[in-house]
N, C-alpha and C positions, 0 to 999 in steps of 0.2 A: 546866765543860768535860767533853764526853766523847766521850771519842775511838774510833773503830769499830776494830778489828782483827780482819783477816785470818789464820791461819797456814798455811801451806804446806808440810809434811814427809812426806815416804811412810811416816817411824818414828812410831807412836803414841803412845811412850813420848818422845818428842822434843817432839810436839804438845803434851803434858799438863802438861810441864816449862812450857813456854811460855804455854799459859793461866793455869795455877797463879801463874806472875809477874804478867803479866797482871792476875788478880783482886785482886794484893796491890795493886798501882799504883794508886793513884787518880788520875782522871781517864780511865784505861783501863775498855774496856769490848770481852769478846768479839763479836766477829760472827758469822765462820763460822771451819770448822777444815775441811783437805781434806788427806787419805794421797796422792791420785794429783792430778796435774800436769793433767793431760789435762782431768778434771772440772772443777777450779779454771780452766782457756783457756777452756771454753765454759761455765760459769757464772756469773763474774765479769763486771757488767757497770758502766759508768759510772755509771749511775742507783744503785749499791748505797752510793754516797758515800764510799768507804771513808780512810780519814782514814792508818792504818798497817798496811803488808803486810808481817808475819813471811814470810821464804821460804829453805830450804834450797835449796842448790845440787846437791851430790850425788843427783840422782832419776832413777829410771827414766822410761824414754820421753821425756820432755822435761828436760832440768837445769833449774835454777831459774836461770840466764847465760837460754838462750831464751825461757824463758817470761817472765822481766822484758821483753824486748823487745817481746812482743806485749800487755802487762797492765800497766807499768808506767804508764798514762798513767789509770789507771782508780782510780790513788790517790794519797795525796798525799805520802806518806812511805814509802821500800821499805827495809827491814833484812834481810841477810842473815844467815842464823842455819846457821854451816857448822864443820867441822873440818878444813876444810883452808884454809890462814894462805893458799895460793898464789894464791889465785882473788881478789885483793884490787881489781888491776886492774883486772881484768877486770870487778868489781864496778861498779867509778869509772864507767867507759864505759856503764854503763845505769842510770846515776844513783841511787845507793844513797846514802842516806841515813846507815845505819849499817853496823857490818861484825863481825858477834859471831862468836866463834870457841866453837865447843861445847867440854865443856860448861859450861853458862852458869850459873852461879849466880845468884841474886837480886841481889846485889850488883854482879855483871857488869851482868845485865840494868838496873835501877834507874839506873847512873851510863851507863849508852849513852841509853835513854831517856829522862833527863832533861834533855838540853839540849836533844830536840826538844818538849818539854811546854816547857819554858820558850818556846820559839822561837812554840810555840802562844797561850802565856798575853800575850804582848807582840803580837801578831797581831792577837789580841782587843779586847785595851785601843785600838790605835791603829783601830778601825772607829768610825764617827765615829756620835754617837748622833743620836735625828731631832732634838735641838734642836740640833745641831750643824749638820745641813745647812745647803744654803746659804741665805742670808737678803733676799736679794736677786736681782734677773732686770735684766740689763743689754738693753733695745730700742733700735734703730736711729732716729738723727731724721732731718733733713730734707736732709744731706748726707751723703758718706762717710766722712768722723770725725766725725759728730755722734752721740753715745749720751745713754739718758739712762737713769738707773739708779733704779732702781723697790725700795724695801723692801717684801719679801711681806709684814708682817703689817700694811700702808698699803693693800692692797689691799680694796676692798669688792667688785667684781663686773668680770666682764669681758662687754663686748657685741660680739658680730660685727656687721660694715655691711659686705655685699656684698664686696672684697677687701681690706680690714681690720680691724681691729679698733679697742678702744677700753678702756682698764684705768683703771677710775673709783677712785680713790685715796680716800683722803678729805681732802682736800687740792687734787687737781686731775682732771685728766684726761689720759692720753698715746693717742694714737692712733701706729699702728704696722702696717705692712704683713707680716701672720701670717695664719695661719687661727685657728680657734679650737680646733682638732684640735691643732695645733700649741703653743699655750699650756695646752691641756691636758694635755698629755703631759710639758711641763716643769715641774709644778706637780703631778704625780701623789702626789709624796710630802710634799705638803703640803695641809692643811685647806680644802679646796674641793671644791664639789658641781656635777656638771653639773644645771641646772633645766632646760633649752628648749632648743631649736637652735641657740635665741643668743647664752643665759648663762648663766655659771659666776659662783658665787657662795661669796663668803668664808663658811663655815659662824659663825667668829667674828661677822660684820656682819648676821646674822640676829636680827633681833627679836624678830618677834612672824611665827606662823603663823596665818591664818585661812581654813581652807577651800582653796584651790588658789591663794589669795594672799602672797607672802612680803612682809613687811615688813620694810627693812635701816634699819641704825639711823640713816642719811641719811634717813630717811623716808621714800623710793623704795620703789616696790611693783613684783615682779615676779612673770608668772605662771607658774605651775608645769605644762611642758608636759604630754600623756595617753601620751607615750612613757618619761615619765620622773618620776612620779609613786609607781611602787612602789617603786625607787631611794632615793627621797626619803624616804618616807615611813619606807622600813624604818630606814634611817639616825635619821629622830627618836625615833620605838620603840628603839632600840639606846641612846639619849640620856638617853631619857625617866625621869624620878624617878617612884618607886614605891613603894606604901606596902605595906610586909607585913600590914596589920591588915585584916580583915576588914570590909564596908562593911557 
């Protein structure tokens, strides 16, 4: 875990306070540092990803109350780092995360910051890894509660036929009214290769390659379309076993 931070203070010596914590924190990590309010509205943008925004209240030209209103949605944690207890409120209402009262010692800082590090580290754990994804693909049969439920790694290849499809198992066959755009797209984060206009094929159910010929371990040969062939091929290059020694 490393988390980006922001800090927002027009005092320098307020700033330094706060990276100095900062760098002691693990799991924290500086991003940027901004004196003026102004800079920080038109520089700060969504693409910066920023994970926690340090921000004083008390500032010239814009308070740190305004400016969370226009910037808060640009991060994912906002703390307000102020000396005045009053502004606590007012904090709640632009969705503050924490509410540090200056000045902040390590200790201050450390026990504010650590329940959203924990709140992060449980975050993490509960994102599901790819062998976790789902393992199966529920298609529609031949009436309106008929389904029939398909395990991906049963899958060998899928063929398009003019307005359906057909998902050859190794086991059976299901034919299914999809595009092949469409089964594609639900199978993106799993081990499949587009080959031809037609089919998609299980990278696992690959045998043997020869030439612009796939062979699946059904004994089925398909051929490897000239639109999608460098696709292909890079994919086996990326696969391919290689010897360090010299020939």
């Amino acid at each position: 875990m490393n988390l980006k931070c922001v800090v927002i203070d027009d005092e320098q010596h307020a700033i330094e306070v706060l990276t100095d914590h900062i760098a002691e924190m693990p799991g924290l990590t500086v991003f940027k540092t901004f004196t003026s309010p102004v800079q920080a509205l038109t520089e700060i943008s969504t693409e910066d990803e920023i994970d926690l925004l340090f921000m004083d209240i008390d500032m010239p030209g814009i308070n740190g109350l305004e400016l969370a209103k226009n910037i808060r949605e640009k991060a994912k944690y906002l703390i307000f780092t102020t000396a005045h207890p009053d502004y606590a409120l007012q904090a709640f209402d632009v969705q503050s995360d924490q509410y540090l009262l200056k000045p902040i010692s390590f200790a201050k800082f450390a026990l504010g910051i650590d329940r959203i590090l924990k709140k992060e580290a449980n975050a993490t754990k509960a994102i599901p890894k790819e062998t976790d994804q789902v393992a199966a693909l529920y298609i529609k049969g031949d009436h309106k509660y008929a389904f029939s439920n398909i395990a991906i790694d049963e899958i060998l290849y899928i063929k398009a036929l003019q307005n359906y499809i057909q998902i050859i198992t190794k086991s059976e066959i299901h034919t299914t009214y999809l595009t092949l755009k469409e089964i594609e797209k639900a199978l993106e984060n799993h081990a499949f290769i587009r080959v031809n206009k037609s089919n998609i094929v299980a990278k696992a159910a690959i045998k043997k390659v020869d030439g612009n010929i796939i062979r699946l371990v059904n004994n089925e040969m398909i051929q490897i379309g000239e639109g999608y062939k460098e696709a292909f091929f890079a994919y086996v290059q990326n696969s391919l076993l290689k010897s360090n020694r010299n020939q």
